[in-house]
N, C-alpha and C positions, 0 to 999 in steps of 0.2 A: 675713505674714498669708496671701498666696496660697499659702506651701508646707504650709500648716495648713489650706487649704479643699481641696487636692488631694490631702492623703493621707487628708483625713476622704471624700473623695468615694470615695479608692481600697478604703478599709476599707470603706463603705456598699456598695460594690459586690462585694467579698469574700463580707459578709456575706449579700446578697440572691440570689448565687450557690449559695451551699453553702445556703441556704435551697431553691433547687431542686434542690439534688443530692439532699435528704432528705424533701422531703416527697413527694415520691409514695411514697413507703413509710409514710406515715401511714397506717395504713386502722385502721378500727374493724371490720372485717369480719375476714374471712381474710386471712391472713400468710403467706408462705412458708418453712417450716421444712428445714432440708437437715442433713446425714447425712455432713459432709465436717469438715474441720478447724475450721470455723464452731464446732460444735460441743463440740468440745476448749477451744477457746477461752474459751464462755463458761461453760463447766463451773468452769474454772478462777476464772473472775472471780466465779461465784457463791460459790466457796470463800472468798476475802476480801470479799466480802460481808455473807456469816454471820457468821463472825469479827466485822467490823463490828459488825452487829447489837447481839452480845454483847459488845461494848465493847473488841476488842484490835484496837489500832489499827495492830499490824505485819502483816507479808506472812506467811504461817504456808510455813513447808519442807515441810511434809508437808499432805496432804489428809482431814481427819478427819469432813466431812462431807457430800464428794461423791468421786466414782469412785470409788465403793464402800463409803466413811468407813474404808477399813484403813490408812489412811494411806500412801497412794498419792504419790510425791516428784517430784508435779507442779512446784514451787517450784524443786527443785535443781537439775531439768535444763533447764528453760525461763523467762528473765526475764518477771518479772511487774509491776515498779516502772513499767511504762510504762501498764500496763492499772486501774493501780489508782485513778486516779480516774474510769474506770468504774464500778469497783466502789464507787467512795463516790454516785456516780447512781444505783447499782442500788440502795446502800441509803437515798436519799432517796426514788424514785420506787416501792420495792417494786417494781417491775416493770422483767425485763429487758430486754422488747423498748423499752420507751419507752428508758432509759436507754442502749441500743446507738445508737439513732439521734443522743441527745442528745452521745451521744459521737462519733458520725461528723460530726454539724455539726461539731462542735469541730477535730476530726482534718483535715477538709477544710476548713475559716477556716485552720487550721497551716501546710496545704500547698500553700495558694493565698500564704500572709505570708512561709512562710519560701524560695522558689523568687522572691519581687515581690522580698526585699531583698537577697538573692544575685545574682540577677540587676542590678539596681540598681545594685548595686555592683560591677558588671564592665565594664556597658553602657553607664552615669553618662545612664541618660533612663528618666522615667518612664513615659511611655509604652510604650516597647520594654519596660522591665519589667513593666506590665503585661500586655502580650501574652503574654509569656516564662509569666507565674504563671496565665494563663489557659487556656493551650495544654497546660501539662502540669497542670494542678489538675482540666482536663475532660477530658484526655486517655482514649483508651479503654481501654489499661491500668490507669490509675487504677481506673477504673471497675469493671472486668472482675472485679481484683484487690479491691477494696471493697466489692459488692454483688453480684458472679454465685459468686464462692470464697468470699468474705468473708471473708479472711485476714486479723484483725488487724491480727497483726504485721507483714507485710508494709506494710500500708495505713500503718502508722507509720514504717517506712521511708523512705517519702516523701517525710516533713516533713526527713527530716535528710540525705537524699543531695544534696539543694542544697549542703549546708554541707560536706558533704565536696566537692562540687565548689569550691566557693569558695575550703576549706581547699588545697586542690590546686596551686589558680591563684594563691593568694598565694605558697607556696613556689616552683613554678615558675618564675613568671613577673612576679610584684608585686614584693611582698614579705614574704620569707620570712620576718622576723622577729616573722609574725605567727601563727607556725606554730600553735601553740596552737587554733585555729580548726579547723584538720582532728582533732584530739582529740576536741573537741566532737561534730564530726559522726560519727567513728568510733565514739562511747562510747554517743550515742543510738541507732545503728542496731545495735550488739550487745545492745542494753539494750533492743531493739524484737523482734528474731528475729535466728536463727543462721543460718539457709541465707540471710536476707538480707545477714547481715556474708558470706559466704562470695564471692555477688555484690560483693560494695561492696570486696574485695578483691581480686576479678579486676580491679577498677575502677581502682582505687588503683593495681597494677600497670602496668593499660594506657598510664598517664600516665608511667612513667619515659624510653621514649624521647624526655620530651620533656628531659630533661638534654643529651643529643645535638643535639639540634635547636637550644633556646638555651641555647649555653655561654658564662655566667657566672655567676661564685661555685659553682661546681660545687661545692665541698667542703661550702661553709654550706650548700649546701638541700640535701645527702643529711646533712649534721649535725642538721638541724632536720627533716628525715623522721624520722632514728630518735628524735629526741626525741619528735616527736607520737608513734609509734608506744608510747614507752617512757608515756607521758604516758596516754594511752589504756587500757593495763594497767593503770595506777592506779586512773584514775576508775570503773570497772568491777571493781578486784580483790576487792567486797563478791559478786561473783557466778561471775566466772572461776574465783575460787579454791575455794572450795567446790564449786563445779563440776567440778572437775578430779579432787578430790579424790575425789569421790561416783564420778563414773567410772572412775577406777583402781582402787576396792576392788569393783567387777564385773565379774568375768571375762566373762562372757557376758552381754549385755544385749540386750534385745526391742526393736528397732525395726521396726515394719513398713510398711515400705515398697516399693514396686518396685525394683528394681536395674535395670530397661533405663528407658535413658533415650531415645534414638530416639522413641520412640510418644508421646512429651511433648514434642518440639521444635514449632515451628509451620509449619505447613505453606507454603511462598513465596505461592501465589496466596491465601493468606488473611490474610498478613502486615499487608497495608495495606487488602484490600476487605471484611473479612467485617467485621460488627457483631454477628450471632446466630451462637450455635451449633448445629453439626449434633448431635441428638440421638445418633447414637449416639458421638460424640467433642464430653464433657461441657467439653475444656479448648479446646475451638478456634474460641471467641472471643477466645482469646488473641492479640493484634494492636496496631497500632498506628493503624490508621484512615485515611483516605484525604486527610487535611489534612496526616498526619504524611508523606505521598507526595509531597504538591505543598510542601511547606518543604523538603525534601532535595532536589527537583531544581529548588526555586529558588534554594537553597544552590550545590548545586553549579553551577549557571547564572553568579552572582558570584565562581566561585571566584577568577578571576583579584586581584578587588577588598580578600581575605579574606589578612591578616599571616601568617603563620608560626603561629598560636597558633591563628588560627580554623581554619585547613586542616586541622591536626591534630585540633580538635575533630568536626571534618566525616568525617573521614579515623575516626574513632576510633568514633563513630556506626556508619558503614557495616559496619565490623566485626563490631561486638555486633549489628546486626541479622542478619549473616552466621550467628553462629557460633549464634545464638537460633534457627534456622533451619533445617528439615531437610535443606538443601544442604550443613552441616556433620557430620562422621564420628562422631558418640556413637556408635557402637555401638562404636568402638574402647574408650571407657569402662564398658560395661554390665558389669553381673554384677561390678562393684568397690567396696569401699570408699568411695569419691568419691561412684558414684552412690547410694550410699543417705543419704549425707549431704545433697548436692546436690536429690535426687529430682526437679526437673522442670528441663531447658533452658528455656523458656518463664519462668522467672523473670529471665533476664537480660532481657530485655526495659525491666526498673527504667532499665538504664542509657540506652537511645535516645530513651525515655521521658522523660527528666532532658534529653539533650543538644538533641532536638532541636525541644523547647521554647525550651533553649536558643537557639538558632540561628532559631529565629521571631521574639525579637527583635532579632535582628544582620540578617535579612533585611529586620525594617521598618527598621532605621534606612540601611540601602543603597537601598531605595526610598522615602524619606520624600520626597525631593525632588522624584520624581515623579509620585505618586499623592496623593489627598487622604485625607489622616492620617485627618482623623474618620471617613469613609468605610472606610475599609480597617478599625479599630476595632469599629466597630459591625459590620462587617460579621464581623469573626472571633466576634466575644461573641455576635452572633445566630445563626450558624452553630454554635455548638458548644453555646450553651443550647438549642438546637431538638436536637439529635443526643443533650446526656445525657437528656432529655427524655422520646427516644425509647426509649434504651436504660432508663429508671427503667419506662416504659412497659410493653416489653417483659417485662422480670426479674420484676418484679409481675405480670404476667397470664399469665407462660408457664409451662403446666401439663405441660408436656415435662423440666424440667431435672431431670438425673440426680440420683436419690439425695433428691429433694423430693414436697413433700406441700405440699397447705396446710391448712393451721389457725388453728382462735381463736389470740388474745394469748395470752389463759391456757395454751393447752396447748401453742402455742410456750415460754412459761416454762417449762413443764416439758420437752418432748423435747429441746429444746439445753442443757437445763443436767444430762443424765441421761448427760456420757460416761460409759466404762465399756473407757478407752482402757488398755491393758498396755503401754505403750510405756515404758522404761526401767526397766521391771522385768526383776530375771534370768530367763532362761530359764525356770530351774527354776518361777517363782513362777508364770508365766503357764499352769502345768496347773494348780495350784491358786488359779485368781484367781474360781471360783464357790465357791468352800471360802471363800476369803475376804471376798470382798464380802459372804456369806451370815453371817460369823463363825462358821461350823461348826468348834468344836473337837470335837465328836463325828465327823466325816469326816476330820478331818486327824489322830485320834485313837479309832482305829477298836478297839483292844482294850482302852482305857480307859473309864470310868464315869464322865462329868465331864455336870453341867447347868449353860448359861448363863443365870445369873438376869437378871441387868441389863444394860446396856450405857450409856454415857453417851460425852459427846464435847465435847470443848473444844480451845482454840488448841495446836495442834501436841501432842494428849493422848488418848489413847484409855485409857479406866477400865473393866476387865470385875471383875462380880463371881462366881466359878465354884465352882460346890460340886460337892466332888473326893469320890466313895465309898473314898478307900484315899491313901495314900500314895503320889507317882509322882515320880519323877525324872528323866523325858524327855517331858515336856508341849508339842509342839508349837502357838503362839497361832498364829491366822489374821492376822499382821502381814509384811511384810518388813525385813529388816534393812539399813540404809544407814549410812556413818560417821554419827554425831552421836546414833545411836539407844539409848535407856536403857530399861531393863525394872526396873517394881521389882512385888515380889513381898510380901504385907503388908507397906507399907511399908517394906521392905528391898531396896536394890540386889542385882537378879539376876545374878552370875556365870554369864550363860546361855550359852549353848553357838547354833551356827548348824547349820536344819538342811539334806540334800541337797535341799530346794527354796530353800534361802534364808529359810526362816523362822526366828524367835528359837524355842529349845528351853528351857522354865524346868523345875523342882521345884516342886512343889505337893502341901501336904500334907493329908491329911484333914479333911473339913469343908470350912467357907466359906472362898475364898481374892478377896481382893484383888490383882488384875494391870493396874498402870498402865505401857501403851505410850508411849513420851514420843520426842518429837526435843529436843535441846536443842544450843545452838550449839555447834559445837568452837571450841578454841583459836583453829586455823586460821586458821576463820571469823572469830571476834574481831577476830584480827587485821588480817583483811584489809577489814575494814566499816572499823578504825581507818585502813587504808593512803587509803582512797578516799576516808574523810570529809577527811583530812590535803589529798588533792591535789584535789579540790573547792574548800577554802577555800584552797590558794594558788591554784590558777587564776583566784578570785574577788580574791582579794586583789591579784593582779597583774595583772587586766584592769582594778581600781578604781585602780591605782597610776597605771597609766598617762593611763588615762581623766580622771581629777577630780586626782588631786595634780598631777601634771604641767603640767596646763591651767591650776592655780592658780598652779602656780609661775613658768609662763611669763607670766599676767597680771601676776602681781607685778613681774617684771624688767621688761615694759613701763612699767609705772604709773614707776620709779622712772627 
């Protein structure tokens, strides 16, 4: 009975939490609307929204009634399965901004539950776990990351990097046999953001020298690495693969981004003291805050006290803050590859963030015996809800932040859901991406004679109706072309032709013609939604084997 009043107390507390992480951004007044990836974001979410609306209850590949409605292949290059019950609040609540918040409660109750049971289960005290899921659930990258960028997907990240820590620590150092767990956490945070799996692999990485450090069963836990790892491909292959697929058939694709990376590390004296940013450097509240200062040098204070497992956790911390850091050499990386995938240092952060939460409750359980528990308790929860407090304070009344405005609700709905992003489009497409959004086939077909009558729009379907004065056999549509994409022409599959911008080229002959733009799944695709659904339900199948049959089986040889 007591272990049922202390987690209902823990949960009450979760919840009364992320109640204030969210409500100062209640306002019935003015809203702060921003100009930054925020935007991209819920552009996207409003795309399966609509859909919604109109009763299609999958994720659409392509964008048929936002950035631009040309069918824009927001879906292909970026996971969306993580954002979509957002999108079923956006279309309960008709309104984005309510439904953003509804969803960040939620995200932040996640990332306070899923960081309390990881933790939990490393620590074996509830309390330390407590502290563990309060340290990093209020932490000021959290924060920073959640309400001043407002990165989604990042902010989803969150909930699952515990789980890849946990996954980490069983194979390491538990038990490996329980590898399956780091799958979990690997599949959620590719299925959250891609520059965040790119961190959670630098991550994943940093952990192998602990093979060296404890050696046993060396063989099993690099066997049950690459199994997680093989496992991970699975659960994910409804999106890897088509993924892959869509980027290999673009020779040049639009991403823009910076290439130096230097100017996005964080600055050392700001690392652990700033909470605000200096207007004219929009990212340099990126930090870890000044509780995250006094748990590492109380950390290292106990090093002596701290196994082989924790020293390396401490050891591994100092690092990622190093290298998150302007004292580390990116600009050997700038102008690469890496760094436009990569785009900010300041994202590793995620990981010291994770650890040295961690390590707040392995501090209190080192000093539990000398200090008084409730005290020290209360004393972190009051301290860090008076700081997001400040910082929800702040974000909400500062009329300084780069690339913002504020605005009603209502025309917050409209400016963040109005991107107008080119990013994964070819080259070629992005000089005609005002031809397109516009659907001028009279500019992208300058010596012909064509009027668009209609236009209509449905789940992954674009319907033009075009009255052509002549005969023409090279009709460039304001569409682009990506594997999965079909053109039919009255009713008749187009034999079209691609043109030097990346647009479909059809025939279109005198009088009224009908031109439906369509995605439709490949094979590929098929297949690979088949691969993921298949290692879903053995994952499920085999975590219920062990769970409930097992535990029956083992009751029943007692009873007898």
């Amino acid at each position: 009975m007591q272990k049922y009043k202390s987690s209902i107390l823990i949960v009450s507390m979760f919840v009364f939490l992320s109640i204030l992480v969210v409500v100062p951004f209640y306002s019935k007044g003015q809203v702060i609307a921003q100009n930054w990836d925020f935007s991209f974001h819920l552009t996207r979410i409003e795309e399966i929204t609509r859909n919604l609306k109109q009763g299609h209850l999958g994720i659409p590949e392509i964008a048929t009634h936002t950035f631009g409605s040309y069918g824009y292949p927001v879906n292909l290059f970026y996971p969306a399965i993580m954002v979509f019950p957002m999108a079923i609040l956006a279309a309960l609540f008709s309104k984005i901004y309510i439904a953003y918040l509804a969803f960040m409660f939620l995200v932040q109750f996640l990332i306070f539950a899923s960081m309390y049971y990881v933790s939990n289960k490393m620590l074996k005290n509830q309390i330390a776990a407590f502290i563990a899921a309060v340290v990093y659930g209020l932490s000021q990258y959290k924060f920073y990351d959640m309400f001043y960028r407002r990165d989604i997907g990042e902010t989803l990240c969150m909930i699952f990097l515990p789980i890849v820590l946990y996954g980490l620590y069983l194979i390491f150092t538990d038990n490996y046999k329980k590898w399956y767990v780091l799958s979990v956490g690997l599949a959620g945070i590719l299925l959250s953001n891609i520059p965040g799996m790119l961190v959670t692999l630098f991550f994943v990485i940093s952990f192998l020298p602990l093979l060296l450090i404890i050696r046993s069963d060396t063989r099993q836990k690099i066997w049950r690495f690459f199994l997680a790892g093989m496992l991970t491909l699975g659960l994910t292959a409804f999106f890897i693969i088509p993924f892959i697929i869509a980027k290999l058939n673009i020779k040049d694709m639009a991403i823009q981004t910076s290439r130096s990376l230097y100017p996005w590390s964080v600055p050392l004296d700001r690392m652990f003291l700033s909470v605000t940013p200096i207007k004219e450097l929009p990212y340099s509240a990126a930090g870890l805050g000044i509780i995250s200062l006094i748990i590492l040098i109380t950390s290292i204070c106990f090093w002596k006290k701290l196994n082989k497992f924790w020293k390396f956790i401490l050891f591994d911390t100092i690092i990622f803050v190093f290298v998150s850091s302007n004292l580390f050499a990116w600009q050997l990386f700038e102008y690469t590859s890496f760094a436009q995938i990569f785009q900010f240092p300041f994202r590793l952060l995620l990981i010291p963030t994770l650890l040295i939460a961690l390590l707040a409750g392995k501090c209190f359980l080192l000093v539990r015996s000398s200090v008084n528990t409730k005290l020290l308790v209360a004393t972190t929860i009051a301290f860090l809800s008076i700081t997001t407090l400040a910082q929800s304070n702040f974000i909400v009344n500062d009329p300084e932040q780069a690339d913002a405005l504020k605005v009603s609700r209502s025309e917050f709905d409209t400016i963040e859901t109005g991107s107008m992003s080119t990013d994964y489009l070819p080259k070629g497409s992005v000089k005609i991406s005002n031809e397109l959004s516009s659907h001028s086939f009279n500019k992208l077909n300058r010596d012909k004679k064509l009027e668009l009558k209609k236009t209509s729009y449905d789940y992954n379907r674009i319907v033009y109706h075009v009255d052509s004065k002549a005969n023409y056999t090279d009709v460039s549509i304001p569409n682009v072309y990506y594997t999965g994409i079909h053109v039919y022409v009255n009713q008749n599959q187009s034999d079209f032709s691609i043109g030097k911008d990346g647009e479909p080229v059809v025939n279109l002959k005198k009088g009224n013609n009908q031109i439906v733009y369509e995605y439709q799944k490949t094979s590929a695709q098929k297949i690979s939604i088949g691969i993921s659904v298949v290692s879903w339900l053995t994952l499920l199948s085999y975590c219920g084997y062990k769970k409930w049959w097992k535990k029956d089986a083992r009751e029943g040889s007692r009873g007898k």
